[in-house]
Backbone as numpy.savetxt, mean C-alpha at the origin, in Angstrom:
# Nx Ny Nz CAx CAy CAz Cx Cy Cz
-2.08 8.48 -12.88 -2.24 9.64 -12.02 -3.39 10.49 -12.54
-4.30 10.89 -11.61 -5.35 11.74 -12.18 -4.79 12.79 -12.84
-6.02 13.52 -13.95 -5.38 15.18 -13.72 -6.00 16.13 -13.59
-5.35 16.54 -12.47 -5.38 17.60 -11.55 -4.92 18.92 -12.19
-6.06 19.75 -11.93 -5.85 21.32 -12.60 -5.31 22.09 -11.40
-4.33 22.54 -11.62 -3.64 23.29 -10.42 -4.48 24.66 -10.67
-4.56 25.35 -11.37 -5.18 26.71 -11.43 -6.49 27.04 -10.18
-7.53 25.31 -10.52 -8.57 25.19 -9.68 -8.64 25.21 -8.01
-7.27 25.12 -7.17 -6.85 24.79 -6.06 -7.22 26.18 -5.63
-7.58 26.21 -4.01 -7.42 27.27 -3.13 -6.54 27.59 -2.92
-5.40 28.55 -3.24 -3.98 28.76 -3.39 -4.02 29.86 -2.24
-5.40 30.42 -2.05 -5.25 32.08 -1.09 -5.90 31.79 0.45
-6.23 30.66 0.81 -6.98 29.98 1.97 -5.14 30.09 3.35
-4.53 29.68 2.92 -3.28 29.19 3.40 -1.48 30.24 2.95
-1.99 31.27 2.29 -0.96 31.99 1.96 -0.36 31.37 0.98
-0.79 30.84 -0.20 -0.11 30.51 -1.24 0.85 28.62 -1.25
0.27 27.74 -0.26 0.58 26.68 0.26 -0.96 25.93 0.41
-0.79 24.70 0.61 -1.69 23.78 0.09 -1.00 22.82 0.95
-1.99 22.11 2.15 -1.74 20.66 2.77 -1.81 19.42 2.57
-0.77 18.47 2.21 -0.72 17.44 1.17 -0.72 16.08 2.40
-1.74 15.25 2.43 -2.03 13.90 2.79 -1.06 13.00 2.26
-0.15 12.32 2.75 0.69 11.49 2.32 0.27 9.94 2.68
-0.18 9.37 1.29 -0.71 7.91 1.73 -0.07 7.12 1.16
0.27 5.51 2.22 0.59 4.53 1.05 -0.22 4.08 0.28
-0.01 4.09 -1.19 -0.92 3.65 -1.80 -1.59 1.92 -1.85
-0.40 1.15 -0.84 -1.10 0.15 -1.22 -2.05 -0.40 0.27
-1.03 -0.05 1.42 -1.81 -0.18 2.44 -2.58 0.74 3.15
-2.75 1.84 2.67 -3.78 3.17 3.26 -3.28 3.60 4.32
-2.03 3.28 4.75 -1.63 3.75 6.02 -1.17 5.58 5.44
-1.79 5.96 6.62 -1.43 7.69 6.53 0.29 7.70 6.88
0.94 8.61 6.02 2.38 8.46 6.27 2.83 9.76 6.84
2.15 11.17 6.61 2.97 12.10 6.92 2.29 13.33 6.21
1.93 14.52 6.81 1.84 15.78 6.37 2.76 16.78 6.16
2.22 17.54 4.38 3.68 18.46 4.41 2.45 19.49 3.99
3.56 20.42 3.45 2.69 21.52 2.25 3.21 21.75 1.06
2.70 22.12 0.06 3.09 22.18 -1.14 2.80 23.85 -1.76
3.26 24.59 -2.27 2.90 25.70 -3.39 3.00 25.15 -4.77
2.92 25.77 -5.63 2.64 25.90 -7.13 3.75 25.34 -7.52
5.00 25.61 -7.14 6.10 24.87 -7.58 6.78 23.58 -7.43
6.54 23.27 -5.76 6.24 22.01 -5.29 5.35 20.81 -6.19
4.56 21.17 -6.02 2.68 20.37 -6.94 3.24 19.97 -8.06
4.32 21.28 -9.30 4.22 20.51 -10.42 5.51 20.04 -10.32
6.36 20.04 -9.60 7.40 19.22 -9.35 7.32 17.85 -9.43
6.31 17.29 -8.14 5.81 16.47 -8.03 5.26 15.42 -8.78
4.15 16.47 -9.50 3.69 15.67 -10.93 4.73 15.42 -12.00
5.53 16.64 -12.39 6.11 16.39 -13.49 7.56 15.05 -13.14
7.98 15.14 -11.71 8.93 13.96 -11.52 8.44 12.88 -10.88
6.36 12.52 -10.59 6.40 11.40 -10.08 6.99 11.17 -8.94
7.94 12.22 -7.37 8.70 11.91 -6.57 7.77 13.38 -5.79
7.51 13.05 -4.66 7.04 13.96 -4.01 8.00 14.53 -3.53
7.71 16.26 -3.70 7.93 17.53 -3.64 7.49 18.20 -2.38
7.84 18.95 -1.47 7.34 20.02 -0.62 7.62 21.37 -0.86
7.01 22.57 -0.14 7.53 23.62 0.04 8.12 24.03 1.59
9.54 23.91 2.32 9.91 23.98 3.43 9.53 25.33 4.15
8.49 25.54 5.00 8.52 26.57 5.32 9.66 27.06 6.12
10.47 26.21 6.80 11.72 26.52 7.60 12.67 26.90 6.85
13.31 26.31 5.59 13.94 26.71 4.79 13.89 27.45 3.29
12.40 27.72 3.46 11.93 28.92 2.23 12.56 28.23 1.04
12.26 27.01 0.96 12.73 26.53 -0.60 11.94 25.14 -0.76
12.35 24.66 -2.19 11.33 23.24 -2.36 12.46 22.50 -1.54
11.61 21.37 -1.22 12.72 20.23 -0.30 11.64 18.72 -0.86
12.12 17.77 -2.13 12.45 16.32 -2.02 12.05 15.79 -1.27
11.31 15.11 -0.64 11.24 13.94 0.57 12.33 12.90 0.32
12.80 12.63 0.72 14.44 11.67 0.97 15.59 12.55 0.23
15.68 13.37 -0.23 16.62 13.68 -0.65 17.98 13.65 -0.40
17.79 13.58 1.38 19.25 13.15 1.76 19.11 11.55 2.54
18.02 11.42 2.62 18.14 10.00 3.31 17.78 8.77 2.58
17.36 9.78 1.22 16.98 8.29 0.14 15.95 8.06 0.08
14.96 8.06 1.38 13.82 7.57 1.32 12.77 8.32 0.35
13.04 8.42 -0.67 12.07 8.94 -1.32 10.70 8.42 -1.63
9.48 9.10 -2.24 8.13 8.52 -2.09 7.63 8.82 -3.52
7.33 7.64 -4.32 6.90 8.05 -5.71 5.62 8.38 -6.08
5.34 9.04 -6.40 3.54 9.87 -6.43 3.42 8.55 -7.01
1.48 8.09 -6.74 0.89 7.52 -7.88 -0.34 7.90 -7.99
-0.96 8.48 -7.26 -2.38 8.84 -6.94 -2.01 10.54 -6.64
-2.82 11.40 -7.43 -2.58 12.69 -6.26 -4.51 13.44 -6.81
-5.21 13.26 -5.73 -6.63 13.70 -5.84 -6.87 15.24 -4.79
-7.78 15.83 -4.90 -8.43 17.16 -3.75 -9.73 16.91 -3.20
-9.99 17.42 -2.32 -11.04 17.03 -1.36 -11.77 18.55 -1.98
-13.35 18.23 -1.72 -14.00 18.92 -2.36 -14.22 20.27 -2.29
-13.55 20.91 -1.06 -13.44 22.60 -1.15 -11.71 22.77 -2.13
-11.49 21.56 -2.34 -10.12 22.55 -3.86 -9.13 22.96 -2.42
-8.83 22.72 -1.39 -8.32 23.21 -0.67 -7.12 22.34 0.15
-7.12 21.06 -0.19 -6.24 19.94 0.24 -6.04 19.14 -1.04
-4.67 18.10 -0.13 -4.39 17.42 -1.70 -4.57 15.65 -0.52
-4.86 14.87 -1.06 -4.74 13.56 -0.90 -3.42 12.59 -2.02
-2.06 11.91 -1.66 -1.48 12.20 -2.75 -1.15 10.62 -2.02
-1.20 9.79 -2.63 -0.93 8.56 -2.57 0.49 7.87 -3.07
0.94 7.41 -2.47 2.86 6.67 -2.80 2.30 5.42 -2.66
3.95 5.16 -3.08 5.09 3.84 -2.57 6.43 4.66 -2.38
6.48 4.18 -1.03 7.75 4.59 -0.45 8.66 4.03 -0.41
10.43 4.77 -0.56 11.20 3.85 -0.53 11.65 3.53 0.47
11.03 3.86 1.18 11.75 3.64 2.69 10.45 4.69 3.62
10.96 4.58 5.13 10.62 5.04 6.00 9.66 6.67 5.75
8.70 7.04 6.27 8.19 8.13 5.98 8.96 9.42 7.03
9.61 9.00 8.38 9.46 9.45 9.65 11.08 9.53 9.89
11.75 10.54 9.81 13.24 10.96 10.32 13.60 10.10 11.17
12.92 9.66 12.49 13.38 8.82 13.16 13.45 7.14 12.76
12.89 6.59 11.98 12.91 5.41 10.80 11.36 4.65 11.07
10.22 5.29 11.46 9.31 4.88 11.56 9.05 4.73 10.18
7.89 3.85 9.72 7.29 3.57 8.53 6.34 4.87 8.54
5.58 5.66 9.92 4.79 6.52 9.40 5.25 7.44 10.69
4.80 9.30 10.21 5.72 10.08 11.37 4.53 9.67 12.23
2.97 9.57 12.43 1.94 9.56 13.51 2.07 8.47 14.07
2.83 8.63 15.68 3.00 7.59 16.11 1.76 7.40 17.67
1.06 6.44 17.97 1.87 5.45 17.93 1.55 4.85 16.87
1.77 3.99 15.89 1.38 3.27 14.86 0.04 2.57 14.98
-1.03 2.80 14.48 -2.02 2.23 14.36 -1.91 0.78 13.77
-1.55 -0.30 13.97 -1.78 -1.77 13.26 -3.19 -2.17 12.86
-3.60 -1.62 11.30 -4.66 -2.02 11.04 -4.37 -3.48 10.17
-5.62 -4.29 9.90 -5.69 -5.36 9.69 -4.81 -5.38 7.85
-5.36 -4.24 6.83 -4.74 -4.01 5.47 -2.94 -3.76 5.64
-2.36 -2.80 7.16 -0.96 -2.98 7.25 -0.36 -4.10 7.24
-0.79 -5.23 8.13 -1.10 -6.23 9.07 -0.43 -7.40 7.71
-1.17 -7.03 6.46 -1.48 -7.64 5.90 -0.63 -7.46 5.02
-0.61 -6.56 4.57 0.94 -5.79 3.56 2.48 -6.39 4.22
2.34 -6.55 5.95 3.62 -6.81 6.28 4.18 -8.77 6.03
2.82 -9.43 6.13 2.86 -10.75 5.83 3.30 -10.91 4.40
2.55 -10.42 3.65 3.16 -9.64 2.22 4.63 -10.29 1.72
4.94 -9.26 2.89 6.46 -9.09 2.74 7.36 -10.39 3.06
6.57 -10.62 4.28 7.56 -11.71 4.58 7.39 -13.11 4.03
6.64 -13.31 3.32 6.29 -14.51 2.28 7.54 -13.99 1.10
8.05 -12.59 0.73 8.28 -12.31 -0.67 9.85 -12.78 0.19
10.00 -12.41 1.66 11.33 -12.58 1.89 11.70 -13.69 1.88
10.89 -14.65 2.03 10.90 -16.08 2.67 11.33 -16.55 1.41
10.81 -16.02 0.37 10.80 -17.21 -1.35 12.39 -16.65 -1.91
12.71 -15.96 -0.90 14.48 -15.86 -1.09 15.69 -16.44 -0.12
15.46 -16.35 0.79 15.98 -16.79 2.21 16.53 -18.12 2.20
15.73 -19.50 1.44 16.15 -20.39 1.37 16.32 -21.28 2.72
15.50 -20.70 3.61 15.86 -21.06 5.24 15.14 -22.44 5.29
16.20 -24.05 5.41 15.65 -24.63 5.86 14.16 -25.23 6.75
14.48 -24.33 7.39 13.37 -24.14 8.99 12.14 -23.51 8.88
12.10 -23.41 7.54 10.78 -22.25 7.45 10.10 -22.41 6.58
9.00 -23.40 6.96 7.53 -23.81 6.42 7.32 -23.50 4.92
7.21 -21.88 4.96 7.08 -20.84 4.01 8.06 -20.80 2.77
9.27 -21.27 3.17 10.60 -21.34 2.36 10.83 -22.69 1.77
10.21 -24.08 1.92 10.07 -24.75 2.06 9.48 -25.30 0.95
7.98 -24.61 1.02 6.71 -24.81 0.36 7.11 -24.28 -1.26
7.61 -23.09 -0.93 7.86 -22.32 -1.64 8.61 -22.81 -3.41
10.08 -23.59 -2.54 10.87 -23.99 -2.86 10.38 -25.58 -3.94
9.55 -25.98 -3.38 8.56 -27.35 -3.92 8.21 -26.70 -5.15
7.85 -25.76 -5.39 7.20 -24.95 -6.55 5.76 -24.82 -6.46
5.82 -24.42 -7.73 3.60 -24.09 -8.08 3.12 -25.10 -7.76
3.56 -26.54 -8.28 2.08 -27.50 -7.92 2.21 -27.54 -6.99
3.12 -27.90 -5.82 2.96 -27.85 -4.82 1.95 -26.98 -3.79
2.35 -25.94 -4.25 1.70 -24.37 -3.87 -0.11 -24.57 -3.95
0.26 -25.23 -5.58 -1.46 -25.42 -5.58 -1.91 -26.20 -5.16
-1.31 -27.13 -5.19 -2.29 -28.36 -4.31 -2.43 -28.17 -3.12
-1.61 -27.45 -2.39 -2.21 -26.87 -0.77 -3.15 -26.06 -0.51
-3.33 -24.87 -1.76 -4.25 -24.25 -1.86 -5.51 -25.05 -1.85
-5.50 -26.07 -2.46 -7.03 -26.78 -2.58 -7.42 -27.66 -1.79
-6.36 -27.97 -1.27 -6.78 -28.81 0.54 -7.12 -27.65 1.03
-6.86 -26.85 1.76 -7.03 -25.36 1.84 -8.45 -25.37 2.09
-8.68 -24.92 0.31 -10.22 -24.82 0.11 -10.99 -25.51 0.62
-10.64 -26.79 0.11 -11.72 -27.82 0.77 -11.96 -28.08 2.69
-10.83 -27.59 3.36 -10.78 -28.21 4.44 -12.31 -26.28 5.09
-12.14 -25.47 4.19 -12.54 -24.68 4.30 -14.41 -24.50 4.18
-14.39 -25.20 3.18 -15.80 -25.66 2.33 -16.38 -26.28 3.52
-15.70 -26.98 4.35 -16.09 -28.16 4.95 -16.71 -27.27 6.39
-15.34 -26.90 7.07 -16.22 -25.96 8.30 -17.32 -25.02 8.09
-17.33 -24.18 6.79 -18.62 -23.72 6.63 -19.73 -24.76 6.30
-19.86 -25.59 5.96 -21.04 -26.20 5.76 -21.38 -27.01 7.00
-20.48 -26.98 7.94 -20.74 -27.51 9.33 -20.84 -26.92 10.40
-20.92 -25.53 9.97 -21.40 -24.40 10.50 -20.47 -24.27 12.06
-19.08 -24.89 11.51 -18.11 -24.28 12.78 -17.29 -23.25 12.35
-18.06 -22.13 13.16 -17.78 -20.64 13.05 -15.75 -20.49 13.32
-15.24 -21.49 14.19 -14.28 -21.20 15.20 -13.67 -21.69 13.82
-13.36 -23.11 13.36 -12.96 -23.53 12.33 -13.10 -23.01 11.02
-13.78 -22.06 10.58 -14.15 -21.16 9.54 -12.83 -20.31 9.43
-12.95 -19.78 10.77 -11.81 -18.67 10.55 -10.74 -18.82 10.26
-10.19 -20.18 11.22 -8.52 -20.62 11.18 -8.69 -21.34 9.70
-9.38 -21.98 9.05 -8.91 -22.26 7.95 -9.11 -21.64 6.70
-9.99 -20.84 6.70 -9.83 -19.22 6.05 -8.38 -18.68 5.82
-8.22 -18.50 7.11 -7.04 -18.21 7.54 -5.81 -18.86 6.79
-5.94 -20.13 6.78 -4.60 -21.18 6.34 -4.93 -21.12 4.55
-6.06 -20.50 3.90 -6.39 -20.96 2.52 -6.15 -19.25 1.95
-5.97 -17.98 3.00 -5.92 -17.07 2.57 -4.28 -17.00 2.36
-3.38 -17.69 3.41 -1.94 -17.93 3.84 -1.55 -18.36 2.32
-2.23 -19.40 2.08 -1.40 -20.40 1.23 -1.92 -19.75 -0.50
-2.96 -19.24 -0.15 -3.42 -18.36 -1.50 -2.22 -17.09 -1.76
-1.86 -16.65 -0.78 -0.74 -15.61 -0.98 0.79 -15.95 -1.66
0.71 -17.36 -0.85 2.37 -17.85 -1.35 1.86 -18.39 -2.82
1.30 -18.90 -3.08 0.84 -19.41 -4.52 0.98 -18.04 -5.48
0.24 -17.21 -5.18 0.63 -15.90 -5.72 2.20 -15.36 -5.96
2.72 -15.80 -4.60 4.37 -15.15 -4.76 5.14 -16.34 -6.37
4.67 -17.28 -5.56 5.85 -18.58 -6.81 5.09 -17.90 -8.05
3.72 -17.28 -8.37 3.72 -17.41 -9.73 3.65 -15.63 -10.38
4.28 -14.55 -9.48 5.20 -13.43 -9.63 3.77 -12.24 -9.86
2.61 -12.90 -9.13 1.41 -12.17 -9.00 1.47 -11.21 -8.08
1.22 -10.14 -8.30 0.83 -8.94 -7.03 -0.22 -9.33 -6.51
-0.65 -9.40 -4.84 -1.98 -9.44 -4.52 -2.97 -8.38 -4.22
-1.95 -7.03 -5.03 -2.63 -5.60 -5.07 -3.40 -5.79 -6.62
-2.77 -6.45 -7.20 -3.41 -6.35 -8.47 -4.62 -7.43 -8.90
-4.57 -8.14 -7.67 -5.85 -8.56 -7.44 -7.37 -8.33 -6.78
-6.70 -7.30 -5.91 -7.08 -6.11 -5.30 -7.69 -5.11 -6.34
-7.27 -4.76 -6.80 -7.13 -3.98 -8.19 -8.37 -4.25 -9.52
-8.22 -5.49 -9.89 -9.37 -6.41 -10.30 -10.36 -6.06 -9.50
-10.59 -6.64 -8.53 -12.14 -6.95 -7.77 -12.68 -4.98 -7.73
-11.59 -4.00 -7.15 -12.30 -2.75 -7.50 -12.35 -2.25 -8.82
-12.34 -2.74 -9.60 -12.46 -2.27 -10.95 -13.59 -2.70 -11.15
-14.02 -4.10 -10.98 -14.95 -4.73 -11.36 -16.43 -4.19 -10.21
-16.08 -3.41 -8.75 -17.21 -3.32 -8.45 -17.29 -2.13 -9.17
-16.58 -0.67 -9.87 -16.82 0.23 -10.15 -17.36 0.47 -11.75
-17.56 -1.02 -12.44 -18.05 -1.36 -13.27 -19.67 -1.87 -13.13
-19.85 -2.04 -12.22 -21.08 -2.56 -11.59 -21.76 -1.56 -11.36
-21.13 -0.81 -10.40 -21.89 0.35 -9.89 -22.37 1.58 -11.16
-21.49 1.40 -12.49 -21.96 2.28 -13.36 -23.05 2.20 -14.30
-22.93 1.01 -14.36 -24.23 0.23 -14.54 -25.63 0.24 -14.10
């Protein structure tokens, strides 16, 4: 978590409250706007669990507190007038009273959500045990298996690009990015933390 000097914040712009960006941290999806004061903020920081200040009920208010869904800080940055907070989670659940994943509806399906939700259902699949399901299947064969599809994969991949079929590029992109993910699940890899890698490494570059 960065650190953030609370003293430095515009505390007098807003009457002593501060508008807090609620992001997932892994898929960038915007989850929900609150506000925060001075007591809120180090709440927040000091428990890692995002904090508000209720203006309806003139007290701090928890995000899930009664519904569970709580949201664990991991990121919390300010935009350059000191006057907003950008505060990045993992949620345990739903952002949105009504059980949406985010309260701004209608849900935007970007390609990084899109992608987080396949995610998921590969991590569900390598439990499920479901006969019928490719994914569960593969899974179940283990790593070499895993890998050796990966590298047909590759190769069947290598091949449409060098034959310059654009149409075939994609779908087997497609099938080598698929099978690159489940290979990841059997061997207990995050594909954020691969994610993670590659921006580290361009922000090593760039300092350079």
């Amino acid at each position: 978590m960065s650190n953030l000097n609370i003293d430095q914040l515009n505390w007098n712009k807003m009457g002593d409250l501060i508008p807090a960006i609620i992001q997932h941290a892994e898929t960038g999806q915007v989850l929900m706007l609150g506000y925060m004061n001075r007591d809120a903020l180090n709440a927040s920081l000091n428990t890692s669990e995002v904090t508000f200040y209720s203006r309806s009920k003139q007290r701090l208010w928890r995000k899930g507190e009664t519904s569970g869904n709580t949201m664990m800080v991991k990121q919390i940055t300010t935009d350059c007038d000191n006057d907003s907070l950008l505060i990045q989670v993992i949620p345990m659940g739903p952002a949105c009273h009504l059980g949406y994943s985010t309260c701004f509806q209608p849900v935007v399906e970007t390609p990084r959500i899109f992608l987080d939700e396949l995610i998921k259902v590969i991590a569900a699949r390598a439990t499920s045990q479901d006969p019928q399901s490719y994914t569960s299947e593969l899974i179940a064969a283990g790593i070499n298996r895993c890998a050796q599809k990966v590298g047909e994969e590759a190769v069947e991949t290598v091949i449409a690009a060098v034959s310059n079929n654009t149409a075939e590029l994609i779908t087997e992109t497609a099938d080598l990015l698929f099978h690159l993910l489940v290979l990841l699940q059997v061997s207990h890899v995050s594909f954020y933390d691969v994610l993670t890698c590659l921006q580290q490494r361009h922000i090593l570059k760039s300092t350079k």
